[in-house]
C-alpha positions in Angstrom: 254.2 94.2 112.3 250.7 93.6 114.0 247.4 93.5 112.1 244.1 93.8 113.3 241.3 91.3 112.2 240.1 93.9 109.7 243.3 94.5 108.3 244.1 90.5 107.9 241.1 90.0 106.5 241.8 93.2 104.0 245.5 92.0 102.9 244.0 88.0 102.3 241.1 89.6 100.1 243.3 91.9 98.4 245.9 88.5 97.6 243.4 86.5 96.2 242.2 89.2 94.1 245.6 89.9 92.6 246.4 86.1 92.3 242.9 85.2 90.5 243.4 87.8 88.0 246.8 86.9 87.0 245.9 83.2 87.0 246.1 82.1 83.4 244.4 78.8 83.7 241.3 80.9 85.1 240.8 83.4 82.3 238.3 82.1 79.8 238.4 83.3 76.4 235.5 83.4 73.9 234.8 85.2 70.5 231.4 86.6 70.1 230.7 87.8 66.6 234.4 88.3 65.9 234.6 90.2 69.4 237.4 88.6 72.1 235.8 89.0 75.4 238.2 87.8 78.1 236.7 86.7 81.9 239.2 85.9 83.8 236.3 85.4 87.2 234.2 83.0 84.8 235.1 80.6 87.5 233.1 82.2 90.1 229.5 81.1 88.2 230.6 77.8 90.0 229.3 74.5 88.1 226.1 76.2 87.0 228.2 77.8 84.2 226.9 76.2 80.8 230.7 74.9 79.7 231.1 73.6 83.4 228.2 72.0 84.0 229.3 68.5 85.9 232.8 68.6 85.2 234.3 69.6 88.2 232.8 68.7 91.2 235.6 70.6 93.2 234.6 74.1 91.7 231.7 74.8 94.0 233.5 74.1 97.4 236.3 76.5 95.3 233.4 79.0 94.7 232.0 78.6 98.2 235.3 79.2 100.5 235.7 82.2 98.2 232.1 83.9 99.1 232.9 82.7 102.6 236.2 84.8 103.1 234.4 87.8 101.5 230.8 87.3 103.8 233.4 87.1 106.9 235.1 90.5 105.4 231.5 91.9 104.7 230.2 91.1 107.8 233.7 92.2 110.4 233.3 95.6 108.9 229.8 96.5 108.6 229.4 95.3 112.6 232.4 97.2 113.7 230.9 100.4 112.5 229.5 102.7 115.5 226.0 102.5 115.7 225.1 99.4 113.9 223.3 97.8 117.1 220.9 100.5 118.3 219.8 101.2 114.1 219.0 97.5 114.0 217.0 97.8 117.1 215.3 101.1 115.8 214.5 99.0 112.8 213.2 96.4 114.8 210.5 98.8 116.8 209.2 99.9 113.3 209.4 96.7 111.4 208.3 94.0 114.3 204.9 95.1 114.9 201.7 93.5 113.6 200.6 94.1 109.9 197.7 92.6 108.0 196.8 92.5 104.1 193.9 93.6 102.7 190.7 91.2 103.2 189.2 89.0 100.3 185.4 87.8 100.3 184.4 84.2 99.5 180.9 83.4 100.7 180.2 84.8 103.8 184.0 84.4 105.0 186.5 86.8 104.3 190.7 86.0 104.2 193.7 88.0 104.6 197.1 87.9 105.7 198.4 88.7 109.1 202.4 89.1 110.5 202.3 88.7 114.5 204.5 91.0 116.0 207.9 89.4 115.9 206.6 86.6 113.6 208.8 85.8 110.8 206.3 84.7 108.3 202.8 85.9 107.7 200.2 83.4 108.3 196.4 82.9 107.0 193.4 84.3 108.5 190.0 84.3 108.7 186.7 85.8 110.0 182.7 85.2 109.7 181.8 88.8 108.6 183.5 92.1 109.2 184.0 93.0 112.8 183.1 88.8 114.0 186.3 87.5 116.1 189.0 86.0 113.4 191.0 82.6 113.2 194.7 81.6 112.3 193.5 78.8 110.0 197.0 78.2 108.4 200.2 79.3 110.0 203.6 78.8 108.7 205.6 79.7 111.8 204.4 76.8 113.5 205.3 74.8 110.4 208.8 75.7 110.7 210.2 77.4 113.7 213.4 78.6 112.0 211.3 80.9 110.1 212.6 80.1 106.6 209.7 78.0 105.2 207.1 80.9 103.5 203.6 81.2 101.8 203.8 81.6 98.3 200.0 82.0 97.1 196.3 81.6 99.5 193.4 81.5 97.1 190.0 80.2 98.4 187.4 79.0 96.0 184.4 81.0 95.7 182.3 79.9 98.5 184.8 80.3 101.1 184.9 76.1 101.9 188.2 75.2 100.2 191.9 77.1 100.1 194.2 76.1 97.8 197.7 77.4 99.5 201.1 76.9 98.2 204.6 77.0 99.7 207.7 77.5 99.9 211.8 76.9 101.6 214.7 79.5 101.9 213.8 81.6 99.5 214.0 79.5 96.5 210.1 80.6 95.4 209.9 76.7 94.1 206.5 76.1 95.5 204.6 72.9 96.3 200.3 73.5 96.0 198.5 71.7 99.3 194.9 72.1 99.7 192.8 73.0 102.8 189.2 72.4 104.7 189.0 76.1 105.8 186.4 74.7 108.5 188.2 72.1 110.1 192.0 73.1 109.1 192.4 69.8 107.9 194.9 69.2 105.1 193.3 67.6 102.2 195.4 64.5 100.6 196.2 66.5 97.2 199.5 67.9 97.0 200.8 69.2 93.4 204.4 70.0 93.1 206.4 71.9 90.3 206.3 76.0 91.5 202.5 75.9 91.4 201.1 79.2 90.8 197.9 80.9 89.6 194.9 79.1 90.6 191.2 79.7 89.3 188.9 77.7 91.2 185.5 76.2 89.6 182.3 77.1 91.0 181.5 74.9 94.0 185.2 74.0 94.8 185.1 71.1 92.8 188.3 71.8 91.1 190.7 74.8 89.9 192.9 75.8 86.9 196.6 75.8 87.8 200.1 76.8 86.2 203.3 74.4 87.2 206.5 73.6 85.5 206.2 69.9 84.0 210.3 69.8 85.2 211.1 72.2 88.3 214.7 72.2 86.8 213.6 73.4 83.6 212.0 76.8 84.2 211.2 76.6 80.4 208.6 74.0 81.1 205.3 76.1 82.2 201.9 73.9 81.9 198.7 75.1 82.9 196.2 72.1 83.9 193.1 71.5 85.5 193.1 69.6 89.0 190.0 67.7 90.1 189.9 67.7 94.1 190.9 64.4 95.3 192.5 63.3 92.6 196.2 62.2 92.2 198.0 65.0 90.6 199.5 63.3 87.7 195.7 62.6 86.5 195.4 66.6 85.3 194.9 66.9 82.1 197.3 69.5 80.4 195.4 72.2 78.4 198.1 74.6 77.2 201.9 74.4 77.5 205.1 76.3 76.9 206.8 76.1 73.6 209.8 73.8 73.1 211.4 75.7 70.3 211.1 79.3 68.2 210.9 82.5 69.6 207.8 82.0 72.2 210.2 79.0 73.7 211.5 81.3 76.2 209.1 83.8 77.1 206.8 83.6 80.0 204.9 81.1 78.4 200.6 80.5 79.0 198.4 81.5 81.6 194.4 81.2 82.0 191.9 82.1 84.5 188.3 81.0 84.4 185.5 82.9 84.4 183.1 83.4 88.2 180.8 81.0 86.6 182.7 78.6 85.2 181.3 78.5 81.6 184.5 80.4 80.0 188.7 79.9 80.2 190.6 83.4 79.3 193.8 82.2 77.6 197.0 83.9 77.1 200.5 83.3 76.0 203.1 85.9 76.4 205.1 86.6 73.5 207.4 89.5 75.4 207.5 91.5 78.7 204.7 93.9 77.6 202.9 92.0 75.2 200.9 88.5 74.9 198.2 86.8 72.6 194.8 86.2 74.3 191.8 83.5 73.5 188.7 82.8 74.9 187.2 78.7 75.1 183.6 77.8 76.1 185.1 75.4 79.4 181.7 74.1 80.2 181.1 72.9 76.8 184.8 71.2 76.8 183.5 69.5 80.0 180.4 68.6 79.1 181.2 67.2 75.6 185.0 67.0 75.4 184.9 69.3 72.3 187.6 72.5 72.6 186.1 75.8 70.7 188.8 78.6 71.4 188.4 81.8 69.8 191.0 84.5 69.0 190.2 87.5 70.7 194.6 89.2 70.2 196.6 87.4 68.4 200.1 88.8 67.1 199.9 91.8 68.3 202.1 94.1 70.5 199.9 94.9 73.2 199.8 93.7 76.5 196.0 92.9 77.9 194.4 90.8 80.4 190.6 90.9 81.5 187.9 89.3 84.0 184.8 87.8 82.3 181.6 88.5 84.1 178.3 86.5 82.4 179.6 86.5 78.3 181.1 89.4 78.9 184.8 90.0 78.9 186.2 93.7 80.3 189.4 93.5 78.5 192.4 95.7 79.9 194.8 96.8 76.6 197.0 98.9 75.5 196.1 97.9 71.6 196.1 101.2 69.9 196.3 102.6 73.2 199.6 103.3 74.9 198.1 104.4 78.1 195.3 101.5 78.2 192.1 101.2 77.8 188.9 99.1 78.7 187.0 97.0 76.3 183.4 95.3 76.7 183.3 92.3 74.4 180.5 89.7 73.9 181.6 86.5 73.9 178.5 84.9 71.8 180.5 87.2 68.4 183.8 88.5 69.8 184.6 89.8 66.5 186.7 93.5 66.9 184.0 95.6 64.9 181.6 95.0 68.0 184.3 95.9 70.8 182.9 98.8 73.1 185.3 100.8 74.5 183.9 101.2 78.3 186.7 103.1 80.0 188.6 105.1 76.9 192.5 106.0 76.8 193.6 109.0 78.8 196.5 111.2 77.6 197.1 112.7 80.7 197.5 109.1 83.1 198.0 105.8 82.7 195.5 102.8 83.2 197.6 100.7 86.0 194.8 98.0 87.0 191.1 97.5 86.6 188.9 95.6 89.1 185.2 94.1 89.1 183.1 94.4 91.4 178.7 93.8 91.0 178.1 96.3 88.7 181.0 98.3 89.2 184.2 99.1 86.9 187.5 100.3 89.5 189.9 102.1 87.6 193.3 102.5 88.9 195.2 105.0 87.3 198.6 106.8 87.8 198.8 110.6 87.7 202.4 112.0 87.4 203.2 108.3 89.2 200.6 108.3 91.9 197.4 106.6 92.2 194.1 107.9 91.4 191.1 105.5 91.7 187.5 106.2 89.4 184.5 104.4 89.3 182.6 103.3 85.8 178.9 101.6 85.1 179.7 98.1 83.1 178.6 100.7 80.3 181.0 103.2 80.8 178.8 105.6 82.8 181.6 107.4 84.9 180.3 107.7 88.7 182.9 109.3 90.1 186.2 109.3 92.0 187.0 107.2 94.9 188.1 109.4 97.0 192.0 108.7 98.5 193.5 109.6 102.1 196.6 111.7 99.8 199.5 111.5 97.3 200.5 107.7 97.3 200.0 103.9 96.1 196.4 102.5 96.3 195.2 99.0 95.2 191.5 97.7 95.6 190.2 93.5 96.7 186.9 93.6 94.8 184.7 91.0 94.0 181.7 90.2 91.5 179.6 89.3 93.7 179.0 92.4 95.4 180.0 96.3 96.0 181.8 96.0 98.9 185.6 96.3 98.5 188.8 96.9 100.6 191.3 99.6 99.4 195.3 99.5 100.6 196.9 102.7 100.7 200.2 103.4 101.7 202.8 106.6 101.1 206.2 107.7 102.1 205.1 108.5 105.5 201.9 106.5 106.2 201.8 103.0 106.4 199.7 100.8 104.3 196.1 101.1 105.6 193.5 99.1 104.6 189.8 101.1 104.0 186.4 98.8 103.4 185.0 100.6 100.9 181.4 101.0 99.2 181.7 101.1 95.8 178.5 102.3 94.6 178.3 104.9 97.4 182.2 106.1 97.7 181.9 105.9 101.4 185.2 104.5 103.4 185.6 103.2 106.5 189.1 102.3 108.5 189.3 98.6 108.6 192.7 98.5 109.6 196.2 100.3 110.6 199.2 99.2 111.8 200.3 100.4 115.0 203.5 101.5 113.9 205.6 103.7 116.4 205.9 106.7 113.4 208.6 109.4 115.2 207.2 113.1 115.7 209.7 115.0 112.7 207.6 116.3 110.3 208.6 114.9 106.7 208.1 116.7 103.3 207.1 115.2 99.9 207.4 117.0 96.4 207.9 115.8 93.3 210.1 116.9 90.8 210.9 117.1 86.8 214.2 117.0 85.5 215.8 116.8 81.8 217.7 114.0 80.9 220.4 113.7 78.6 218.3 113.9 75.2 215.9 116.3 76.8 213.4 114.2 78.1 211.5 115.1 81.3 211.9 112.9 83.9 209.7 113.1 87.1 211.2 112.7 90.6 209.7 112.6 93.9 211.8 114.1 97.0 211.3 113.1 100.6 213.0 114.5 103.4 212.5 116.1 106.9 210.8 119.9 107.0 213.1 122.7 106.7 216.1 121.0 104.9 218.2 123.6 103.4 219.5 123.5 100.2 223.3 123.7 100.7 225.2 120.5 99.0 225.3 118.5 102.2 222.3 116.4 102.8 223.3 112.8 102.8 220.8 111.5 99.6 219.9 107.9 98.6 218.9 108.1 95.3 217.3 104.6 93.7 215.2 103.6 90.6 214.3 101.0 88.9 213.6 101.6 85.1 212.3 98.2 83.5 209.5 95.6 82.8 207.0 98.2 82.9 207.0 98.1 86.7 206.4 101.9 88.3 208.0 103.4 91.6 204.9 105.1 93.3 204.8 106.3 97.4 205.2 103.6 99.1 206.2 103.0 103.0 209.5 102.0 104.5 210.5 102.0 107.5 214.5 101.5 106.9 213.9 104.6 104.8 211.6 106.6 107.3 214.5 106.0 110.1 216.8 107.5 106.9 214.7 110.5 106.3 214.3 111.0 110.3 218.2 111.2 111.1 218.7 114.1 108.2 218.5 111.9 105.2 217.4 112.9 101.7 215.6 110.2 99.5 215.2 110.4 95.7 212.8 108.0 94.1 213.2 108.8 89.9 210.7 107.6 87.7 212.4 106.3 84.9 212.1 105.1 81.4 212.0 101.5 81.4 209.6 101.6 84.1 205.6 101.8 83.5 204.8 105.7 84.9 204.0 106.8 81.8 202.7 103.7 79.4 203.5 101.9 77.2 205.7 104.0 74.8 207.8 104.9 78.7 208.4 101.3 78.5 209.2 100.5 75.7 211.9 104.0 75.4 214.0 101.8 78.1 214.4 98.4 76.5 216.6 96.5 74.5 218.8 99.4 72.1 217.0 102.1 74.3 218.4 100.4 77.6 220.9 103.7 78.2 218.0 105.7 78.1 217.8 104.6 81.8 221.2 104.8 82.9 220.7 108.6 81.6 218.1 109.2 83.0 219.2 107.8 86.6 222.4 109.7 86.0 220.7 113.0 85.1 219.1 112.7 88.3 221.9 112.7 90.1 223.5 115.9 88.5 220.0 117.7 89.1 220.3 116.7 93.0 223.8 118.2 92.7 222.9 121.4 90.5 220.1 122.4 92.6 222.0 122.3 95.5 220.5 118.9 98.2 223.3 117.1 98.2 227.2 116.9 96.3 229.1 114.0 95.2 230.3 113.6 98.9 227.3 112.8 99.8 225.4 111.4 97.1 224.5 107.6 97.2 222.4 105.1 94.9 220.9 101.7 95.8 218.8 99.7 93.4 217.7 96.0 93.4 217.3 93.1 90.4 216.9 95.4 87.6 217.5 98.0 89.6 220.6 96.5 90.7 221.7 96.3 86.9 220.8 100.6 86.8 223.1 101.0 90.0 226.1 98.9 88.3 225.8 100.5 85.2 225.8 104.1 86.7 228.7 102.9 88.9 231.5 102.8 85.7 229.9 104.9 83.6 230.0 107.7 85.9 232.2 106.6 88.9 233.4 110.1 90.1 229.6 111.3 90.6 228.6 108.7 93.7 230.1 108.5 97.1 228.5 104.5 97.9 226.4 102.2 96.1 224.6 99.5 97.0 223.4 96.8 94.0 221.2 94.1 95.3 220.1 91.0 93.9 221.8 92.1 90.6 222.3 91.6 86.9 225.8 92.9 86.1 227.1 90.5 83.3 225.0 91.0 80.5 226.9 88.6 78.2 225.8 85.7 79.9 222.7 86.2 81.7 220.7 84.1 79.7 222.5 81.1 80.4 221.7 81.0 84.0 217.8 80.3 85.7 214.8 81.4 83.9 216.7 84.6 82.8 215.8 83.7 79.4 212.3 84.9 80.2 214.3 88.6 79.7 215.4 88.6 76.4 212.9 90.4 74.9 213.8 92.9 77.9 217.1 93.3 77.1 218.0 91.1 74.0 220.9 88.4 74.4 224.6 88.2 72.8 223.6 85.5 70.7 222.2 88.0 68.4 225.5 90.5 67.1 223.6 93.7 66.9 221.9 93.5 70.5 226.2 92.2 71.6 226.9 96.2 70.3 224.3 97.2 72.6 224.9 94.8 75.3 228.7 95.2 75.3 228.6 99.0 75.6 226.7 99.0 78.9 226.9 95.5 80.8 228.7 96.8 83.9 230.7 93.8 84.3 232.6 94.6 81.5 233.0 98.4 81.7 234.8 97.8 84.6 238.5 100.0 84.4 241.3 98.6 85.7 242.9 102.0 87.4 239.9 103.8 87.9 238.7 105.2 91.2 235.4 103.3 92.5 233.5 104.0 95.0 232.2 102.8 98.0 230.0 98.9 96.5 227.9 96.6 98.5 226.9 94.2 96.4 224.7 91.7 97.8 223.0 88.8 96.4 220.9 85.4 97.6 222.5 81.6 97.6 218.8 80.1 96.8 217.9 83.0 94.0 216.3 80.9 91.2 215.7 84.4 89.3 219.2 86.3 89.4 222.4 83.9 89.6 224.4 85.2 92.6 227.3 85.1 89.7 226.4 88.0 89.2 227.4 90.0 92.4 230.2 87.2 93.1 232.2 88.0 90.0 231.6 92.3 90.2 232.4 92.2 93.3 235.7 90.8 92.3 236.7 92.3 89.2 236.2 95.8 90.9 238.4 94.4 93.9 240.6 93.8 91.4 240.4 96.9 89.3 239.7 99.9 92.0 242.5 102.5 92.6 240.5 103.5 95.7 241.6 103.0 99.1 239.8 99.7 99.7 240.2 101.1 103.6 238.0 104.1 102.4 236.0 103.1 99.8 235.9 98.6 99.9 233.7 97.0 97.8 232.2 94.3 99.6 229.6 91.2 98.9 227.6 89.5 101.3 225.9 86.2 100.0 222.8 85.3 102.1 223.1 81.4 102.3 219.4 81.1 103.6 217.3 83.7 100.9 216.6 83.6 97.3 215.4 86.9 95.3 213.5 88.3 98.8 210.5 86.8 98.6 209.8 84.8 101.5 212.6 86.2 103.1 211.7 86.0 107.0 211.8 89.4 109.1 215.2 88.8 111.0 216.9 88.5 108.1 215.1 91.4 106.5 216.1 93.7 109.0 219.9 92.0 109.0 219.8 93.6 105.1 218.4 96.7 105.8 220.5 97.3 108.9 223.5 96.6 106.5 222.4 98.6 103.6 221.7 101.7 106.1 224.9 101.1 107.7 226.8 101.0 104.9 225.1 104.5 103.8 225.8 106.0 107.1 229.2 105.5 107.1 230.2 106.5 103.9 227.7 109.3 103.0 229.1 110.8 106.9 226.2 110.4 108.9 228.3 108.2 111.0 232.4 107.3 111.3 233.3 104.3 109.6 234.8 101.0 111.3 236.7 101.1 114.0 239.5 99.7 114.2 239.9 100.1 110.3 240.0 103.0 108.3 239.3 106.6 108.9 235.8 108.1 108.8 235.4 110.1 106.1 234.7 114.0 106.8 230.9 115.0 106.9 228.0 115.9 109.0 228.2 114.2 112.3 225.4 111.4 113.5 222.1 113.1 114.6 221.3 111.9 117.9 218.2 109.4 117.8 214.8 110.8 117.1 212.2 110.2 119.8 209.4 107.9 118.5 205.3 108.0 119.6 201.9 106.4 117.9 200.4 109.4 115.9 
């Protein structure tokens, strides 16, 4: 008998499966609160696993030819299905051209980011005044012409003469802080290492406040310090760290920024995902005098709040008594709570996302059913207005103190994000910039949605798809989430999901608990014991999609990333039979062990750990790892998952992908599971643009085939029945 390539590769895969799951001397065994969990893919967390660590040195060459053999499977079928090479070049006209960020001011200079068409990385730019000819001052794709070396943070001080700029390799976010004559382009001397992060510059660029990790192994280890230009790192004096022990040991540790003068340090620990302690000190006096006065302004409380201080007055954003925040004027000279003024007060009906500063101006970003709304406040409170918004999507504002003028970002499903420069105290806008993206001539339509959930709930949805779709169970439908961290899914621009939406695809983008939409209560209803809350939600989704007739099982698919990749693996065995594909990327799928791997500590207050027996109850009955069913039909997986990822252990993905190779009843011809590893990426960030559109190509690819937009791999297994592909839309500049 002959076998194709595909079919070798199939029948190897399938025999290492089968042999690693009957291997005794790979199963590990372990009681957790008098529960037996057995693992018998423990072995795939390679020498980073805790009871590992050093002992075998012949585990991670193991680990590696494994991931190998399935990248080689991942890779033979995804390219041998039809159409793979023209999407990826449709991808590339849409996602190669030129895009900038949205300008800061510093001085008379103003900064922002700008991708070249084609570049990999964005680089550093910077112009004399709006509408004077700009200047690459810093530019990492001449630093390293593979592309893989990224910028991690830009932040000039407040004249405009310095730039502290950090970077950072391969995705692995583990940046090193260099400084910069903005002038001249000169490199300065100083060079901090550690994942540098957050830096608050003194006035006159003498120096800057900074966060680090004392031991880039140990992402435990978080220091904030003051750095004195010209001076040898290891000179900064340390003025807050991270716990060493007790419960604040592992959460996200301290942060401070300084004030635009100078005179005051903001200073925060957190003490959970949504909640953190905050002091003020008088830094001028520590500098003149050496003596440290810091004043309590929350302490202990479960709120989340951060603020800018302008003169010795500190706008404080919290959610203290106030689920859907709130704006507080304090005076530092007596900071006590009976003299707080409440500026900007709590609405009922939206949710207080951000708040920026400008010269006399409060900006209030707020979400409304999950979309942005932007209203101007006097420093009193006075309201002056809305700020009036292009349509339904995501808006953020660059404001500074020093003055009125600001730049606004707004993006949606179908616009990309455009940068406005803005008057604040007038409301008038002007285009500063678009990119010249070749957007194709079908007319889309947005809506937005509520649903019930499981217990009732409403749940709010938004639906994107071409004009005229009808309603008749057969419209291919990606439907993702996210649910977690308090982070919200508003419109926002894609262009792997415009080319999905263009061909006859329907997207689904559910707003659910876990995620910030609705404040802090919606948070706080998907976390820890409330974590299925989010599963239901996602899942409820799905059987409204199918109820109200867009799409069926056949064609219903769900994609999710990081947490999100944990709410696709979850809904995968809990509800197997309602998806046709899924894709889980950069995920958590093991929730025994996650905290023993990275800075995943930093989640427990997320989603609790089994070190404690009543979150293991919690833990047990969802972690999708272990609700795996040997027998059951799964379908379609693509799991996918970063070598460098110092966030989410690529464990994770490595050992699903295998238990469910090992477990499916499906035709692995029909419906494979496959993983692909990226040896060169972390988490995404700093992930350069081929590679980008490599993912995307794959994740569309894989969606295409097996939701019927396309056949599937030839040669290999049959395409599954379903709408044939639409022939490719014709694309112009609106």
């Amino acid at each position: 008998m002959e076998f194709s390539r595909f079919g070798r590769w199939m029948l190897a895969l399938m025999s290492i499966a089968v042999g690693l799951s009957a291997s005794g001397e790979d199963i590990a065994r372990e009681v957790l609160h008098g529960i037996e969990v057995m693992d018998e893919f423990r072995w795939l967390e390679g020498s980073d696993a805790p009871e590992v660590i050093g002992t075998d040195p012949s585990l991670d060459a193991r680990v590696s030819q494994w991931t190998d053999a399935q990248n080689s499977r991942t890779r033979e079928i995804l390219r041998a299905v039809p159409g793979r090479e023209e999407l990826e070049s449709r991808l590339r006209e849409l996602m190669e051209v030129g895009q900038v960020s949205s300008p800061s001011a510093h001085g008379n200079r103003y900064f922002f980011l700008r991708r070249e068409a084609g570049a990999a990385q964005w680089s550093v730019v910077c112009t004399e005044g709006v509408g004077e000819p700009d200047r690459v001052i810093l530019d990492p794709n001449v630093l390293d012409p593979e592309g893989l070396t990224a910028l991690g943070s830009f932040t000039p001080d407040r004249e405009g003469r310095l730039a502290a700029f950090t970077l950072f390799k391969s995705g692995d976010e583990n940046t090193t802080l260099y400084l910069l004559d903005v002038e001249s382009r000169e490199w300065l001397a100083d060079e901090i290492p550690g994942k540098v992060d957050s830096v608050s510059w003194l006035p006159g660029g003498t120096g800057f406040v900074y966060h680090r990790l004392a031991d880039v192994e140990d992402p435990y280890s978080g220091q904030v310090l003051l750095h004195r230009v010209g001076r040898h790192h290891r000179q900064d004096p340390v003025l807050m760290e991270q716990e060493k022990e007790g419960p604040l040991a592992t959460t996200w540790g301290p942060f401070a920024v300084l004030s635009a003068d100078g005179r005051w340090l903001l200073q925060g620990y957190w003490t959970g995902t949504d909640s953190n302690d905050l002091w003020v000190s008088d830094f001028d006096l520590w500098q003149r005098t050496g003596e440290w006065v810091r004043q309590d302004i929350l302490v202990g409380e479960d709120a989340r709040s951060r603020g800018e201080i302008v003169g010795n007055t500190l706008f404080l954003h919290t959610n203290l008594d106030a689920p859907n925040g709130r704006v507080l004027a304090i005076d530092l000279s007596d900071p006590s709570p009976d003299r707080w003024k409440a500026v900007i007060p709590e609405r009922s009906d939206a949710v207080l996302e951000s708040v920026s500063v400008a010269k006399g101006i409060l900006a209030a970003e707020y979400l409304e059913n999950a979309s942005s709304r932007l209203y101007r406040f006097s420093y009193t409170g006075e309201p002056l207005g809305a700020l009036d918004l292009p349509g339904i999507g995501s808006a953020t504002l660059s404001a500074s103190v020093d003055r009125t003028e600001a730049f606004l970002s707004f993006s949606s499903f179908d616009l990309p994000s455009t940068i406005y420069r803005v008057d604040l105290s007038s409301g008038e806008r002007s285009l500063w910039a678009r990119p010249d993206v070749p957007l194709g001539e079908v007319p889309l339509e947005v809506s937005q949605v509520w649903y019930p959930s499981k217990d009732g709930t409403r749940v709010s949805m938004f639906l994107v798809h071409r004009s005229g779709l009808k309603r008749d169970g057969k419209n291919p439908t990606i439907l993702s989430g996210y649910g977690g961290f308090g982070i919200s899914l508003t419109p926002t621009f894609k262009a792997n999901l415009l080319l999905w939406m263009e061909d006859g695809g329907l997207l689904a983008v559910a707003n659910l608990r876990g995620g910030g939409e609705y404040g802090q209560a919606w948070h706080q209803a998907g976390m820890l014991e409330h974590k299925q809350n989010v599963f239901d939600d996602f899942i409820a989704a799905g059987e409204w999609l199918i109820r109200e007739g867009y799409t069926s099982r056949r064609y219903l698919g769900v994609r999710g990333g990081s947490n999100g990749g944990l709410l696709t693996g979850a809904a995968l065995v809990q509800r197997p039979e309602l998806f046709s594909a899924v894709v889980s990327s950069v995920p958590l799928l093991d929730m025994l062990r996650y905290q023993h791997f990275l800075m995943a500590r930093y989640w427990v207050p997320e989603y609790g750990t089994s070190e404690n027996p009543e979150h293991l109850r919690f833990l047990l009955e969802y972690s999708p790892y272990h609700n795996i069913k040997k027998g059951t039909k799964y379908p379609a997986v693509l799991l996918t998952a970063g070598e460098n990822d110092i966030r989410v252990h690529p464990m994770h993905a490595r050992k699903m992908a295998a238990r469910l190779q090992a477990a499916t009843a499906g035709d692995p011809k029909e419906d494979p599971i496959l993983l692909w590893v990226d040896r060169s990426s972390g988490h995404g960030r700093g992930k350069p643009l081929d590679l980008q559109i490599q993912t995307i190509a794959d994740e569309l690819t894989f969606f295409r085939w097996q939701l019927g937009m396309t056949p599937g791999p030839r040669p290999g297994p049959s395409p599954k029945p379903g709408p044939q592909a639409r022939p490719p839309v014709s694309t112009r500049l609106h």
